[in-house]
C-alpha positions, 0 to 999 in steps of 0.5 A, spaced: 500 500 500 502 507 497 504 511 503 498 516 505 493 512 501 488 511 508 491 518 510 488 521 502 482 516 503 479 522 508 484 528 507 481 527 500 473 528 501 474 534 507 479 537 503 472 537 498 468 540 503 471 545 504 471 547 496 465 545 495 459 545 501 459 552 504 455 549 510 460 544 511 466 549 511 462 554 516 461 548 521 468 546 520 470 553 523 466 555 527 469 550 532 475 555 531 477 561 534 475 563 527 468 561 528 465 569 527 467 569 520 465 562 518 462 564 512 469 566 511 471 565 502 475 558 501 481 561 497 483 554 494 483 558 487 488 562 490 492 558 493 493 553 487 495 559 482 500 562 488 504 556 488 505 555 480 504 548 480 498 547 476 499 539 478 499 540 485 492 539 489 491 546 493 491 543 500 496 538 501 503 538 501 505 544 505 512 544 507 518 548 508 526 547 508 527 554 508 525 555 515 529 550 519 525 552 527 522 546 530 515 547 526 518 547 519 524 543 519 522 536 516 515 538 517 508 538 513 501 540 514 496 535 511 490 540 510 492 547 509 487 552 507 487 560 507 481 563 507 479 571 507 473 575 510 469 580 508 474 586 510 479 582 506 481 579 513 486 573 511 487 567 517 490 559 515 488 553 519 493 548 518 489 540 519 492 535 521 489 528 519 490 522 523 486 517 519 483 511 525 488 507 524 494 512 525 498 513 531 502 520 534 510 517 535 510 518 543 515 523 542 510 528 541 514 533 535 509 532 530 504 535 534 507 541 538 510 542 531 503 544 529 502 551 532 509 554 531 509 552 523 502 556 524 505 561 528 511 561 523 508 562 517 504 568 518 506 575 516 511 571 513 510 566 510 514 560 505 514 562 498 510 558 495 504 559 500 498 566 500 500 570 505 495 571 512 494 575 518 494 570 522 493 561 524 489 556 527 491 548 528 485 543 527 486 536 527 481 530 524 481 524 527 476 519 529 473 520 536 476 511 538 481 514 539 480 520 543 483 516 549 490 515 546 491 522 541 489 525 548 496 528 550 496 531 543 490 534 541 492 541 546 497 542 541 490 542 536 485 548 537 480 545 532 478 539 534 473 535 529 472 528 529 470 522 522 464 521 526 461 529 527 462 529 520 459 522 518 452 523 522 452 532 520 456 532 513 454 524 510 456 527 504 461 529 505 464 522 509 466 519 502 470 515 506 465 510 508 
């Protein structure tokens, strides 16, 4: 099996969400700091043509060697997505996906890495990523093994589980 294809499996749908269902996309942050700008504009179109790669998905593969702090260096966001107000106000959420057979290293790194890469990369952000004013972390992940992810998941602002959106969002749970 082809490394992340479980991880896809689920990045994929939501990262789909977000482009294409509005209610889904306002849900998702409104269990964010962001939640009083929910109806916030996705800017996926933007985001693609900023890193010109017309190849490259515009929510994945998000990553700098550039900065070597401990929340760039050798790390990636799995979901990254930039959205902008009303008022041309422009805020990122970095997602981590952790598919339910996915387990943290113990050591913790990845998810402390998180909001310093969020912290990092706003007002001066790597190359090929939209400029913004400020970051959230989120994370996706099953609620089965909330238990085991618990020393991790403060390191995640947003926390949203498969099984929310599977019973408020079926469409969108493609991974079923």
């Amino acid at each position: 099996m082809k490394y992340g294809s479980v991880e896809y499996q689920y990045a994929l749908p939501i990262a789909r969400g977000l482009v294409e269902n509005a209610a889904f996309r306002c849900w998702v942050l409104s269990k964010s700091r962001f939640a009083k700008v929910s109806d916030a504009d996705l800017l996926h179109k933007e985001m693609r043509s900023h890193r010109r790669n017309p190849t490259a998905e515009w929510w994945r593969f998000y990553f700098t060697e550039g900065c070597r702090c401990l929340g760039c260096s050798g790390k990636e966001t799995d979901i990254f997505a930039v959205f902008e107000d009303a008022t041309g106000f422009r805020f990122a959420m970095h997602f981590e996906l952790k598919q339910p057979k996915d387990k943290f290293k113990a050591d913790g790194v990845q998810a402390r890495g998180y909001p310093l890469r969020a912290k990092c990369w706003t007002g001066k952000p790597p190359p090929k990523v939209l400029p913004h004013q400020d970051a959230s972390t989120g994370i996706f992940f099953s609620e089965t093994r909330r238990t085991e992810y618990a020393q991790h998941l403060d390191h995640f602002e947003t926390k949203v589980t498969f099984e929310d959106i599977e019973r408020e969002f079926p469409l969108v749970a493609a991974w079923r």
